[in-house]
ChimeraX commands (.cxc) that place a marker at each C-alpha (Angstrom):
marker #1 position -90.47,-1.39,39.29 radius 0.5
marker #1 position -89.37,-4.60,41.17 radius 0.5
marker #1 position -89.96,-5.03,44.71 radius 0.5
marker #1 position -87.40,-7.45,45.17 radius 0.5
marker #1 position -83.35,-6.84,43.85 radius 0.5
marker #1 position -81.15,-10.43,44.52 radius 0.5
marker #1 position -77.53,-9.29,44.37 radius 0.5
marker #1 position -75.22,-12.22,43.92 radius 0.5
marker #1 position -71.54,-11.54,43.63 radius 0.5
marker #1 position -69.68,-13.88,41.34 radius 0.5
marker #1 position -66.62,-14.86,39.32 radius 0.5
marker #1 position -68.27,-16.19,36.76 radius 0.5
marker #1 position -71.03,-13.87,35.07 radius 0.5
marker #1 position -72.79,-16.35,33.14 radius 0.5
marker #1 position -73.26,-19.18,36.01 radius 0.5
marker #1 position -77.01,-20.51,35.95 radius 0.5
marker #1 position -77.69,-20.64,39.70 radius 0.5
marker #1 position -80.40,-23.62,39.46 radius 0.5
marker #1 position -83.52,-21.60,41.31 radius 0.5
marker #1 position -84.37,-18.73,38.69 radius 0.5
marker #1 position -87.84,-20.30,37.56 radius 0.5
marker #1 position -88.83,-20.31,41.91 radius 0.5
marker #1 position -87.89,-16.68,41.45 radius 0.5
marker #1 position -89.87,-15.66,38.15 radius 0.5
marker #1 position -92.84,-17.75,39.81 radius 0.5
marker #1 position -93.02,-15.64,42.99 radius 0.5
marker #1 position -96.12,-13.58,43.08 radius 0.5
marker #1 position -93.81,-10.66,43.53 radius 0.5
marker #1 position -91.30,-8.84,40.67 radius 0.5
marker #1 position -87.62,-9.41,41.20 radius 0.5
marker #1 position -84.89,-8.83,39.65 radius 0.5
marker #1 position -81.76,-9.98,39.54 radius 0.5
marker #1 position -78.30,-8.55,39.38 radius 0.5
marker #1 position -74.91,-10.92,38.82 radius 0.5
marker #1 position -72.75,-8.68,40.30 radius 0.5
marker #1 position -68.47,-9.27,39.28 radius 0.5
marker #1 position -67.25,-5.98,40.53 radius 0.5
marker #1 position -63.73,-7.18,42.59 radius 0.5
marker #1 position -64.22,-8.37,45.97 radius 0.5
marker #1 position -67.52,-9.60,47.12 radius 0.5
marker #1 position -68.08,-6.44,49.02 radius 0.5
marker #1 position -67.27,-4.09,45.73 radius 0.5
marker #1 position -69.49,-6.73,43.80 radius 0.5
marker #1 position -72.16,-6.01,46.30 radius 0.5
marker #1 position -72.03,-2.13,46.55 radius 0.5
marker #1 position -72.11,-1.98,42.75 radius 0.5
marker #1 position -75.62,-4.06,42.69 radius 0.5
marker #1 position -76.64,-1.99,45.48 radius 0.5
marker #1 position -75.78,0.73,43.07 radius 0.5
marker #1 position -78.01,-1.15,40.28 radius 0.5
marker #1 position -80.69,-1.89,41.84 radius 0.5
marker #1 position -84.02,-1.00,41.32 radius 0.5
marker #1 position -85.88,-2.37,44.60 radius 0.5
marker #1 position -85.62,-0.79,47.88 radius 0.5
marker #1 position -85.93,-4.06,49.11 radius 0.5
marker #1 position -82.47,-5.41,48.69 radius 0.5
marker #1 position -81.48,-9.72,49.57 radius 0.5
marker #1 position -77.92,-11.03,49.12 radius 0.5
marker #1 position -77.01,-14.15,47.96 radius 0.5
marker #1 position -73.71,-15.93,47.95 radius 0.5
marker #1 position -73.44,-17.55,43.46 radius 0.5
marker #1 position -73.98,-21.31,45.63 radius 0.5
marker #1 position -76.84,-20.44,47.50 radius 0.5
marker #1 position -79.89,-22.11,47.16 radius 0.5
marker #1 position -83.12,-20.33,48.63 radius 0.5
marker #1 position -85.47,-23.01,49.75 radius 0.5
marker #1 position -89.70,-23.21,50.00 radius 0.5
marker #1 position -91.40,-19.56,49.30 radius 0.5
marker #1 position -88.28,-17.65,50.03 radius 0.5
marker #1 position -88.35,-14.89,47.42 radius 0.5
marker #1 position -92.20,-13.87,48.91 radius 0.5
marker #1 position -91.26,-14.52,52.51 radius 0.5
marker #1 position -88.39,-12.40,52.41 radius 0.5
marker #1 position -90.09,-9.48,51.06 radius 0.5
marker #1 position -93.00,-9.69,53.39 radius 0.5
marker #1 position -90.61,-9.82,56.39 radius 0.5
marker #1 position -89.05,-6.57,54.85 radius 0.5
marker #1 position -92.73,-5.30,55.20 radius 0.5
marker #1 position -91.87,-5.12,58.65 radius 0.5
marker #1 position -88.20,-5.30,59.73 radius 0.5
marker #1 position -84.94,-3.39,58.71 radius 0.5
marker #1 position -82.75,-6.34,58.01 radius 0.5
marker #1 position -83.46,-9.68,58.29 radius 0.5
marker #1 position -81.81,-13.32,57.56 radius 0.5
marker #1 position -82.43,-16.76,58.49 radius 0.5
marker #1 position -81.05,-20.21,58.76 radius 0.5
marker #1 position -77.97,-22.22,56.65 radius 0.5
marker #1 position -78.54,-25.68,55.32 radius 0.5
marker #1 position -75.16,-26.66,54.80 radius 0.5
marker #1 position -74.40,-28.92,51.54 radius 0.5
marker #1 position -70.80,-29.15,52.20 radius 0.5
marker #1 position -68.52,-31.44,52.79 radius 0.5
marker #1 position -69.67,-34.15,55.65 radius 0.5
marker #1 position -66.26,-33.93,57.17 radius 0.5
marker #1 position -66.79,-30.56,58.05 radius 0.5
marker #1 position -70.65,-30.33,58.02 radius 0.5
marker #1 position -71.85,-28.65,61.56 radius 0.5
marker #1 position -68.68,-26.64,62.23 radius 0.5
marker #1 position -70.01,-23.36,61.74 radius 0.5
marker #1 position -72.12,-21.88,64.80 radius 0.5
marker #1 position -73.68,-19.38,62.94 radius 0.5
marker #1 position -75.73,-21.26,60.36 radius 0.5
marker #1 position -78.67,-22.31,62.28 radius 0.5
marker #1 position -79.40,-19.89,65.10 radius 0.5
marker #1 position -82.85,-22.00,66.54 radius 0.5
marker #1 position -86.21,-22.61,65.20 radius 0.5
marker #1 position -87.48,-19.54,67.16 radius 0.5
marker #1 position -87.73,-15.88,65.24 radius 0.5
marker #1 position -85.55,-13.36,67.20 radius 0.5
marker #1 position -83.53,-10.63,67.08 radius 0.5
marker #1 position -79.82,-11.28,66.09 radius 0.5
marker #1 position -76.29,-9.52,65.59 radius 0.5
marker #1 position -74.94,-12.65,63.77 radius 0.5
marker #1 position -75.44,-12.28,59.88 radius 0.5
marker #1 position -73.51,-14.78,57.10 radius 0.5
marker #1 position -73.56,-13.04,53.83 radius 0.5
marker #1 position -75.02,-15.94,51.90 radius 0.5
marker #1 position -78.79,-15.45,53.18 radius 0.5
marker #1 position -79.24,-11.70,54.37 radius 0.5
marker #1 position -81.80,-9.15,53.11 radius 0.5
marker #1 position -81.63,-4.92,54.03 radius 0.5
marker #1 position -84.29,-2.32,52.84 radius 0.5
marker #1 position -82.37,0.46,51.09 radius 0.5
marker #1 position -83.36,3.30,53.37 radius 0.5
marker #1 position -81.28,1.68,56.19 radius 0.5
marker #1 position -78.14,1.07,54.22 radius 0.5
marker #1 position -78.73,5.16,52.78 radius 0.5
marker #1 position -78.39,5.47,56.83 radius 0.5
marker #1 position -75.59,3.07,57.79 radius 0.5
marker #1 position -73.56,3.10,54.70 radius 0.5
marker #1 position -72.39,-0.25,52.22 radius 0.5
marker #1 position -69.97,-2.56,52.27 radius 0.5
marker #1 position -66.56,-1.88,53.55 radius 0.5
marker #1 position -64.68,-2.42,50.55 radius 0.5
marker #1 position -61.57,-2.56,52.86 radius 0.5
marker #1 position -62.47,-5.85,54.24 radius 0.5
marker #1 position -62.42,-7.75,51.21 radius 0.5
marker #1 position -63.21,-11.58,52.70 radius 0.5
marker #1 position -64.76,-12.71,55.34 radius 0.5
marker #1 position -65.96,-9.98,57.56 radius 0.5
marker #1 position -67.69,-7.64,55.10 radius 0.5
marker #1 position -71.33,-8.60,56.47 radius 0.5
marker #1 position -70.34,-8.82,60.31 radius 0.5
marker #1 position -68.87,-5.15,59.71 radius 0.5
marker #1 position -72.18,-4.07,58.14 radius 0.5
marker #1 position -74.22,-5.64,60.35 radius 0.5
marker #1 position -72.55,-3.68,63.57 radius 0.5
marker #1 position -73.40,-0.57,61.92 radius 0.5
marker #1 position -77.01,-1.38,61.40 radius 0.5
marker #1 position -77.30,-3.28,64.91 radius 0.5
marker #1 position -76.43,0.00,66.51 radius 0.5
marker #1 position -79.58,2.04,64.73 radius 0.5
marker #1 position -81.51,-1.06,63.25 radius 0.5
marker #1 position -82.78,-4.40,64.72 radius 0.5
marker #1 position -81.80,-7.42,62.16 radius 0.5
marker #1 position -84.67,-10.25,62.52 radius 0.5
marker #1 position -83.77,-14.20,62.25 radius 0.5
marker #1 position -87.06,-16.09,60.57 radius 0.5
marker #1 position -86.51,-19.81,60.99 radius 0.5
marker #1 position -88.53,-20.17,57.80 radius 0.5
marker #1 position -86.18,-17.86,55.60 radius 0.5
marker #1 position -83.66,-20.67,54.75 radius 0.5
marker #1 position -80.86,-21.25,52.37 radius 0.5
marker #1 position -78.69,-23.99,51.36 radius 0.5
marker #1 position -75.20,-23.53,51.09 radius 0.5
marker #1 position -72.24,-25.36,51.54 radius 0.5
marker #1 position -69.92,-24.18,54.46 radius 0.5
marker #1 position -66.57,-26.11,53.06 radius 0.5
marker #1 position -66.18,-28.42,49.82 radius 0.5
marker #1 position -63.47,-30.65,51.82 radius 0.5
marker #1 position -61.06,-30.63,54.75 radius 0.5
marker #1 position -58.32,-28.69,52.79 radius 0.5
marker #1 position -61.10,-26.01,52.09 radius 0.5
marker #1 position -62.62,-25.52,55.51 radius 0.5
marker #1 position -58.55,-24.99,56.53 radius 0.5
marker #1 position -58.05,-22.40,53.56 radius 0.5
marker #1 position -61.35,-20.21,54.90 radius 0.5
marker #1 position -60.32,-20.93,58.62 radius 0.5
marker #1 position -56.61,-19.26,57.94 radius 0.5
marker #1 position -58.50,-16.37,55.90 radius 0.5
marker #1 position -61.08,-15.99,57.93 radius 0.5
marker #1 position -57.87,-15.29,60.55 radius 0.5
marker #1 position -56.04,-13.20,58.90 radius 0.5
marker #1 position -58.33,-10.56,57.76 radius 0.5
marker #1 position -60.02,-10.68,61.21 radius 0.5
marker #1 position -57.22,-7.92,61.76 radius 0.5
marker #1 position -58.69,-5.16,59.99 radius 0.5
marker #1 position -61.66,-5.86,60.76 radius 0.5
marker #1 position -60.96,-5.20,64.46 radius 0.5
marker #1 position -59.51,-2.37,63.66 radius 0.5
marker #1 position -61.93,-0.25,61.53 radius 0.5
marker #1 position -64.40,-1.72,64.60 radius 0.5
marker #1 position -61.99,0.00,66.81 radius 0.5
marker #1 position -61.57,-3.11,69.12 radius 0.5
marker #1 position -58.40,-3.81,70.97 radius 0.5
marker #1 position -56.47,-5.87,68.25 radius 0.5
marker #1 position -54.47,-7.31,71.50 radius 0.5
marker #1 position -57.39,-8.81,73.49 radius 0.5
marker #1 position -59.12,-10.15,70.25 radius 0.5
marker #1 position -56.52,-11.84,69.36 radius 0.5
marker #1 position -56.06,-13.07,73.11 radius 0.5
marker #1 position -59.37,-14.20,73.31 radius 0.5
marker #1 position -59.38,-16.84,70.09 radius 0.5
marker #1 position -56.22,-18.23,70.92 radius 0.5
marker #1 position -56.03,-18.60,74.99 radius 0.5
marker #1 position -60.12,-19.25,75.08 radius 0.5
marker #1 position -60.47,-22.94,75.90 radius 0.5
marker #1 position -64.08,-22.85,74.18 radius 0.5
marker #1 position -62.86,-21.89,71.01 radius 0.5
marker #1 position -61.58,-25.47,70.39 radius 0.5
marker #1 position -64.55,-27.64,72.36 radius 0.5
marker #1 position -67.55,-28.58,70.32 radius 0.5
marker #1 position -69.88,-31.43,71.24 radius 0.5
marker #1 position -68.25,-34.88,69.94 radius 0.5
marker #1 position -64.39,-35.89,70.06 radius 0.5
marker #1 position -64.44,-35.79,66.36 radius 0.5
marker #1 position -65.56,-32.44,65.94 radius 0.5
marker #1 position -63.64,-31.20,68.61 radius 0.5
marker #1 position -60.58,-32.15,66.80 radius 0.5
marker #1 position -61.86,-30.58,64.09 radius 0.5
marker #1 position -62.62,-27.56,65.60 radius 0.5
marker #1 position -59.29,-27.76,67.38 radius 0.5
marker #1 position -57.41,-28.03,63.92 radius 0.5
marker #1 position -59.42,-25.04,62.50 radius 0.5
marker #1 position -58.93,-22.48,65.49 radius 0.5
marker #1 position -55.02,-23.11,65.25 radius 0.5
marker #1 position -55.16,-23.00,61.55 radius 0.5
marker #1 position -57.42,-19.45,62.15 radius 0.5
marker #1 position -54.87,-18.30,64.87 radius 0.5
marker #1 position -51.73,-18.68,62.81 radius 0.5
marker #1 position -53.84,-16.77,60.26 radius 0.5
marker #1 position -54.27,-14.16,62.61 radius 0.5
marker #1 position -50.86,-13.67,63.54 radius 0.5
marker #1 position -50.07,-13.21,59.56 radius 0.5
marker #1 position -52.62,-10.59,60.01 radius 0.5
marker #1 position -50.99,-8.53,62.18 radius 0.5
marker #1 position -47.93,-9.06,60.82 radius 0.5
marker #1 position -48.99,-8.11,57.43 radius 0.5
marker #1 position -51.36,-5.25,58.56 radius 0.5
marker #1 position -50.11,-3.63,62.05 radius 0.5
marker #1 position -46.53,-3.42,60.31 radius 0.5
marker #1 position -48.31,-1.52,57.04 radius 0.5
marker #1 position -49.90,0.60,59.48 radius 0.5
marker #1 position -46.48,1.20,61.35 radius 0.5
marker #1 position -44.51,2.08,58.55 radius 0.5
marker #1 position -42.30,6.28,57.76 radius 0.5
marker #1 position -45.17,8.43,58.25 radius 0.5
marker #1 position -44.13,9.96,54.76 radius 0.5
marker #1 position -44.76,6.63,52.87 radius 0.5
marker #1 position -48.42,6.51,54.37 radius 0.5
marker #1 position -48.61,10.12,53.18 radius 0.5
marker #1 position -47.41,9.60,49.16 radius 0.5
marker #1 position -50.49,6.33,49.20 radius 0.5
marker #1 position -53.05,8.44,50.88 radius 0.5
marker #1 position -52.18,10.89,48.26 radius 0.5
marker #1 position -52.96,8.18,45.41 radius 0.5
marker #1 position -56.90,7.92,46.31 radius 0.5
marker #1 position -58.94,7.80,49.05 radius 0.5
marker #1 position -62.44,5.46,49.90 radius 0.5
marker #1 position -64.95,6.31,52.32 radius 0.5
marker #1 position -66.45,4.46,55.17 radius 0.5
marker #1 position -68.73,2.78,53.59 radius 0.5
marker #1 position -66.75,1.84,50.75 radius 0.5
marker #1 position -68.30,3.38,47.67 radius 0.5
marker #1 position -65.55,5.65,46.32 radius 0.5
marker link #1:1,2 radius 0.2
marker link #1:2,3 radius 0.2
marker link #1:3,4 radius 0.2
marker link #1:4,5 radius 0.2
marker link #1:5,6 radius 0.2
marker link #1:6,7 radius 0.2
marker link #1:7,8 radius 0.2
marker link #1:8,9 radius 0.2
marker link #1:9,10 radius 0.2
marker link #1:10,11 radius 0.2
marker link #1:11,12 radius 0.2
marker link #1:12,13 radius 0.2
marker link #1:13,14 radius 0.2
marker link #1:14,15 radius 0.2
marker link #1:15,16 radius 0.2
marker link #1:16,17 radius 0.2
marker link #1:17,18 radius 0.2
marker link #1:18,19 radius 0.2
marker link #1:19,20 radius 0.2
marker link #1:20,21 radius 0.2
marker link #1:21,22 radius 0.2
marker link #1:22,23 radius 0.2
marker link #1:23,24 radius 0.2
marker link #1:24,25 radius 0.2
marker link #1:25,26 radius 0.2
marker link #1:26,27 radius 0.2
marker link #1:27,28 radius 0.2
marker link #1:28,29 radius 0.2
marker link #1:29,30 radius 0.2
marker link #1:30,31 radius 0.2
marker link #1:31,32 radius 0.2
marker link #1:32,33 radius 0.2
marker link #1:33,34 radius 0.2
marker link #1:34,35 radius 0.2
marker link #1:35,36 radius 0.2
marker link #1:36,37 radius 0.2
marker link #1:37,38 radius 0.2
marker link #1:38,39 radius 0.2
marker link #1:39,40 radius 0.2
marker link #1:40,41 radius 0.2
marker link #1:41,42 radius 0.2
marker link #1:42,43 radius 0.2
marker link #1:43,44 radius 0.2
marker link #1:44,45 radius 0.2
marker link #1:45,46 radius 0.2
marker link #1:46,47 radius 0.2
marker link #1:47,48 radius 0.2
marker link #1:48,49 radius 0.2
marker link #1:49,50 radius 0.2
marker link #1:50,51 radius 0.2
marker link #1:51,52 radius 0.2
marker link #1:52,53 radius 0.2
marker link #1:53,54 radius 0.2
marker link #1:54,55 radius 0.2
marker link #1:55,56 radius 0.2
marker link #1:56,57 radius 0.2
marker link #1:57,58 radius 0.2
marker link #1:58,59 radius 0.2
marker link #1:59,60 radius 0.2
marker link #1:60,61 radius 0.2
marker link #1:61,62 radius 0.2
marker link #1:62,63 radius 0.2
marker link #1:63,64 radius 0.2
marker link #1:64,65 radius 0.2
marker link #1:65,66 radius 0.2
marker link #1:66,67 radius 0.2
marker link #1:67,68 radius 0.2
marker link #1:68,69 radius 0.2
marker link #1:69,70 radius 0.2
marker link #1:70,71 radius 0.2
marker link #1:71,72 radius 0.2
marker link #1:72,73 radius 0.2
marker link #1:73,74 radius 0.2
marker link #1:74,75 radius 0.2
marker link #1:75,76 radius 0.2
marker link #1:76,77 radius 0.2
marker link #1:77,78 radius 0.2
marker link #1:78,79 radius 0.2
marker link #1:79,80 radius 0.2
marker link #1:80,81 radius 0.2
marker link #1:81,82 radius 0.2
marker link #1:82,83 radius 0.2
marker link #1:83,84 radius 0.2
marker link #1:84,85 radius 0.2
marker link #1:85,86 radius 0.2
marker link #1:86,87 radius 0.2
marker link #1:87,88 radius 0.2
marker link #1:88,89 radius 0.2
marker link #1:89,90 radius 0.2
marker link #1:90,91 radius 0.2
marker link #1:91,92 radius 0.2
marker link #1:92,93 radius 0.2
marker link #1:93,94 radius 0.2
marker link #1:94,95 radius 0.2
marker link #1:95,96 radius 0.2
marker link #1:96,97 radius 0.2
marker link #1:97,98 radius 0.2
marker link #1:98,99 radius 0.2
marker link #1:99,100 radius 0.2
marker link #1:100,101 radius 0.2
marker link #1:101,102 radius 0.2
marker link #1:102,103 radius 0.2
marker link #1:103,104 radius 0.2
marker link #1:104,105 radius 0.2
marker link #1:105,106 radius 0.2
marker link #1:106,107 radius 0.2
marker link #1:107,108 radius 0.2
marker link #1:108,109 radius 0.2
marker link #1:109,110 radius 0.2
marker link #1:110,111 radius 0.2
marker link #1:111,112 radius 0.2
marker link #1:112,113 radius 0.2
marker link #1:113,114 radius 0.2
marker link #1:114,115 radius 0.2
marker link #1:115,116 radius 0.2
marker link #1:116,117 radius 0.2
marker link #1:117,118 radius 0.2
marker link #1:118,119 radius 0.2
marker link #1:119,120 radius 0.2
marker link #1:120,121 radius 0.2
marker link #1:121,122 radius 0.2
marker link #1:122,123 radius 0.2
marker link #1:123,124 radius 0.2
marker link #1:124,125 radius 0.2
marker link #1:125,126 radius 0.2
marker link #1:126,127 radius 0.2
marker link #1:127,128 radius 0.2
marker link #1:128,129 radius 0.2
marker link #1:129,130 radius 0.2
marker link #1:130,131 radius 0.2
marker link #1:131,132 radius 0.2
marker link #1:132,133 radius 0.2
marker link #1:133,134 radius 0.2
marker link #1:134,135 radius 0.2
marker link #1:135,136 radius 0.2
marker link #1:136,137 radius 0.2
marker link #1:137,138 radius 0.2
marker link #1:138,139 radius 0.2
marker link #1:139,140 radius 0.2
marker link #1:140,141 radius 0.2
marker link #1:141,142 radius 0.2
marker link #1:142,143 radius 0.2
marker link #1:143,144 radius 0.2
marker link #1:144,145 radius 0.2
marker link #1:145,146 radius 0.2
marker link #1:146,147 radius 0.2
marker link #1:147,148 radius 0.2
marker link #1:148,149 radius 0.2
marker link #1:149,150 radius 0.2
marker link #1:150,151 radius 0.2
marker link #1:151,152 radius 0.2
marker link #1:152,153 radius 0.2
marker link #1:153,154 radius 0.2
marker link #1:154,155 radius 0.2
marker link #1:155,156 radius 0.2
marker link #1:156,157 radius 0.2
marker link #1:157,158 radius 0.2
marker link #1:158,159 radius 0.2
marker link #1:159,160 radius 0.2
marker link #1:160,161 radius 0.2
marker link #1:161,162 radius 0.2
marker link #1:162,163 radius 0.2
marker link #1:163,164 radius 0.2
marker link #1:164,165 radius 0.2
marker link #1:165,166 radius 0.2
marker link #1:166,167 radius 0.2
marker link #1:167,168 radius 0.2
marker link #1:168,169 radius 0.2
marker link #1:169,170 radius 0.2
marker link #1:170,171 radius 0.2
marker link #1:171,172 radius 0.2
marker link #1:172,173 radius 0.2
marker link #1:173,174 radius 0.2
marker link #1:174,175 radius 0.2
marker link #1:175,176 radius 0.2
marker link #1:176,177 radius 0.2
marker link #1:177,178 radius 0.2
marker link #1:178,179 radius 0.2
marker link #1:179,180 radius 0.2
marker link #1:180,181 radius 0.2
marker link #1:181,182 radius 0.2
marker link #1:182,183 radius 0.2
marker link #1:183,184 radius 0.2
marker link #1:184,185 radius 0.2
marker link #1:185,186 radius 0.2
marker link #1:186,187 radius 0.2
marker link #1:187,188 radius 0.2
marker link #1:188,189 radius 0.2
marker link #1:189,190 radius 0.2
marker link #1:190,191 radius 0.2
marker link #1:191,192 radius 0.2
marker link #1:192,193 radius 0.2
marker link #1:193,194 radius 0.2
marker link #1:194,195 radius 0.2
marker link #1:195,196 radius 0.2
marker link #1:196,197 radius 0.2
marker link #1:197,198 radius 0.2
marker link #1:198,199 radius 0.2
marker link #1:199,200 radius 0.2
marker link #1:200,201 radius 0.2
marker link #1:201,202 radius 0.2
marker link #1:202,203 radius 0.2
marker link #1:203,204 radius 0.2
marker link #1:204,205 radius 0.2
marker link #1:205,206 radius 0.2
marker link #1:206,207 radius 0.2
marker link #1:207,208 radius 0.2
marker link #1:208,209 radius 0.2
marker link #1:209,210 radius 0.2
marker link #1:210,211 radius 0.2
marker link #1:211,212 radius 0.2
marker link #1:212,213 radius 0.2
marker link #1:213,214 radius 0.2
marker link #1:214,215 radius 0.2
marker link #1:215,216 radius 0.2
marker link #1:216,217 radius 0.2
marker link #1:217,218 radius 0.2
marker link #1:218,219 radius 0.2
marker link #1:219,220 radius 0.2
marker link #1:220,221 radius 0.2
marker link #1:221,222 radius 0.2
marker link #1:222,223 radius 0.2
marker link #1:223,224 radius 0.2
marker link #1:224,225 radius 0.2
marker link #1:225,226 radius 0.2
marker link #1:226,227 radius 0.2
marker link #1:227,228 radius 0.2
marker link #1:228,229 radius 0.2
marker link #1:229,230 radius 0.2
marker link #1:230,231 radius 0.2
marker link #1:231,232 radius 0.2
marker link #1:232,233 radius 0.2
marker link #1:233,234 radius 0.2
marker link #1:234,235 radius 0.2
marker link #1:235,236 radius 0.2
marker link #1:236,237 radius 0.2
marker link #1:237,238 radius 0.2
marker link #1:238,239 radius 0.2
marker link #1:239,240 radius 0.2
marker link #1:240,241 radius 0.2
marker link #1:241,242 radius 0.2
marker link #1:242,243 radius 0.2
marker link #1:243,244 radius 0.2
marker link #1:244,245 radius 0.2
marker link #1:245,246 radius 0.2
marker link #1:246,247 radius 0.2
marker link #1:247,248 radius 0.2
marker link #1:248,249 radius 0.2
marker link #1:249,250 radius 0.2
marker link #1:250,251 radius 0.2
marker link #1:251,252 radius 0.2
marker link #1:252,253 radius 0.2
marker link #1:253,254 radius 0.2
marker link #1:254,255 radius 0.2
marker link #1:255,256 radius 0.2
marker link #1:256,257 radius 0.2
marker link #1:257,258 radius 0.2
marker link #1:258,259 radius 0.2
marker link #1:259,260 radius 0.2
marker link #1:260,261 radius 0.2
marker link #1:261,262 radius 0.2
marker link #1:262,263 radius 0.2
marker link #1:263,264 radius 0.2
marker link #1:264,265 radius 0.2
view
């Protein structure tokens, strides 16, 4: 029996991911599952489904797991719940730095703030917590997740449990995940039971949201929080209005299938 699962969502089943021979040389067994189930968050579930290992790590199909990462990572699940660590981004240069979340210090601590592309959960807790929300579909599926184990669980940042892993391929790209990123913030909020209203409020009227530490990047930034606000707005648009529609059409769809909370059906 593996100690170690790797479940990496993908569109394309047969990709070669360019660090298989660091994980057959790890002193540990691991397996790994390609997962192409749907969204990322249905891919996920189903090689949470498949796995063998109680010690679970997911990995976005273009990240790159640097040093002794497949040992490291299961020693740290030796003794923490969750755990993830910092984002080498391999992006574009235009928009390389512009995500606040990759590199959280070179201190260990405890953290809410996990990116799906470099996070690792022993089984037991997600048996406790439940999966992915396969209602959030981009974007938020790990935040979501890692509420519900922040609120039982502490998740642990190791400085040394590092990825690679490009943020945005261009400008045009960073602007496509920015107005995503917006839009199914909505949702999210929602299942989270947050006030949709002051959310949204905060991101757009928040001065802070479009500062960052050079003029450059502050355009950048500036450009990026619009770009997320107008996808935000879509957002409600698209799903306040579904959730305001006749009370009988929400009745003949809930009638068609349900999923549960955590997403597995």
């Amino acid at each position: 029996m593996p100690e170690l699962s790797i479940i990496v969502p993908t569109l394309d089943p047969g990709r070669e991911f360019g660090w298989e021979e660091k994980m057959a040389a790890a002193d540990i067994e691991v397996e790994l599952l390609v997962c192409t189930e749907g969204s990322a968050s249905a891919a996920r579930n189903e090689g949470i489904r498949e796995a063998d290992a109680d010690k679970l790590v997911f990995l976005d199909d273009d990240s790159v797991p640097q040093g002794e990462y497949f040992d490291h990572v299961a020693e740290l699940l030796d003794e923490y719940p969750a755990v993830t660590g910092p984002i080498r981004d391999t992006g574009s240069t235009v928009t390389r730095g512009l995500s606040s979340q990759y590199d959280q210090g070179s201190v260990g601590h405890p953290t809410e703030t996990v990116v799906g592309c470099n996070m690792a959960i022993r089984r037991d807790v997600l048996n406790d917590v439940g999966t992915f929300d396969e209602r959030l579909p981009y974007g938020h599926e790990e935040t979501e997740l890692t509420d519900r184990i922040c609120e039982s669980y502490t998740v642990w940042y190791d400085p040394e449990l590092t990825v690679e892993h490009p943020f945005a391929d261009s400008l045009s790209d960073y602007l496509e995940k920015q107005y995503r990123h917006g839009r199914e913030s909505i949702p999210y909020y929602e299942i989270r039971d947050a006030d949709v209203h002051k959310q949204m409020a905060k991101f757009i009227f928040v001065p802070s949201h479009y500062i960052d530490s050079t003029v450059r990047r502050t355009a950048l930034a500036t450009l990026g929080q619009v770009v997320s606000n107008i996808g935000m707005l879509q957002g409600y648009v698209q799903y306040k209005l579904k959730d305001t529609r006749p009370a009988d059409t929400m009745s003949s769809e809930s009638d068609a299938g349900t999923t549960d909370r955590d997403g597995v059906p």
